[in-house]
C-alpha positions as a printed NumPy array, in Angstrom:
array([[ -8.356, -17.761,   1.473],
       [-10.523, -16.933,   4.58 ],
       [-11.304, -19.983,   6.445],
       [-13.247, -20.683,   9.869],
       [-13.817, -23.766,  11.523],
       [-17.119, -26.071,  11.185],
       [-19.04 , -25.349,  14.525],
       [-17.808, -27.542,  16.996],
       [-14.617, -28.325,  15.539],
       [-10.968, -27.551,  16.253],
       [ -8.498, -27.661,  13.61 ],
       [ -4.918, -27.522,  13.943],
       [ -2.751, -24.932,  11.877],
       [  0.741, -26.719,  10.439],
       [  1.522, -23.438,   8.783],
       [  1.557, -21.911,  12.214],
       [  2.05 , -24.315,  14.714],
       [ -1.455, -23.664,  16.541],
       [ -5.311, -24.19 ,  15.86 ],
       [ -7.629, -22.242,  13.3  ],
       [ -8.929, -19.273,  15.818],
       [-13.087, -19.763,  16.373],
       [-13.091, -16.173,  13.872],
       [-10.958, -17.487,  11.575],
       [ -8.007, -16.544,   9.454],
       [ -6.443, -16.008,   6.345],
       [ -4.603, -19.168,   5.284],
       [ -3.067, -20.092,   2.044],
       [ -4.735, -23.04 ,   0.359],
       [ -2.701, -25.936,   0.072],
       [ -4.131, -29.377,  -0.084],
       [ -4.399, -29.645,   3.362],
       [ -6.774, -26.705,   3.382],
       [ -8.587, -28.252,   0.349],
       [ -8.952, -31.705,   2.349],
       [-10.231, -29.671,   5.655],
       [-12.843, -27.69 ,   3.4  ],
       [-13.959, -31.102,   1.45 ],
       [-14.309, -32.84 ,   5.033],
       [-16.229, -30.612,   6.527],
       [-13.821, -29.303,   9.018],
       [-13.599, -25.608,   7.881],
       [-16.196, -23.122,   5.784],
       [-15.314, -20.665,   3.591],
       [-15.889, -17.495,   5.29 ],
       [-16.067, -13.633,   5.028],
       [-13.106, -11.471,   5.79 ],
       [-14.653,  -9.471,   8.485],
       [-14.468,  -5.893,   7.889],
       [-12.222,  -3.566,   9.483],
       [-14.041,  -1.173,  11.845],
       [-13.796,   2.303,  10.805],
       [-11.738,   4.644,  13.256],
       [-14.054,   6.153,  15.509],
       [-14.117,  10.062,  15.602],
       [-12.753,  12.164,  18.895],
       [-15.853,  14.288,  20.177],
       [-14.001,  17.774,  20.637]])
């Protein structure tokens, strides 16, 4: 599951040691996750998509 923080917030990451990045991240939902979400910590959010290669001018 995608998750980002709630503006303003900074949530810490047990999985990995560090916090939620301001994008967001992919994150498997445990019931930590599940308490964040139903606290209002972190949104569900978009995977951003991937920016397609640009072409060489030649």
């Amino acid at each position: 599951m995608f998750l980002v923080p709630a503006q303003g917030r900074q949530v810490a990451d047990p999985d990995r040691g560090d916090h939620l990045p301001a994008e967001g991240r992919e994150v498997e939902f445990t019931q930590y996750w599940q308490r964040r979400v139903a606290d209002g910590d972190v949104v569900v959010g978009q995977i951003p998509a991937a920016e397609p290669f640009a072409k060489k001018k030649g």
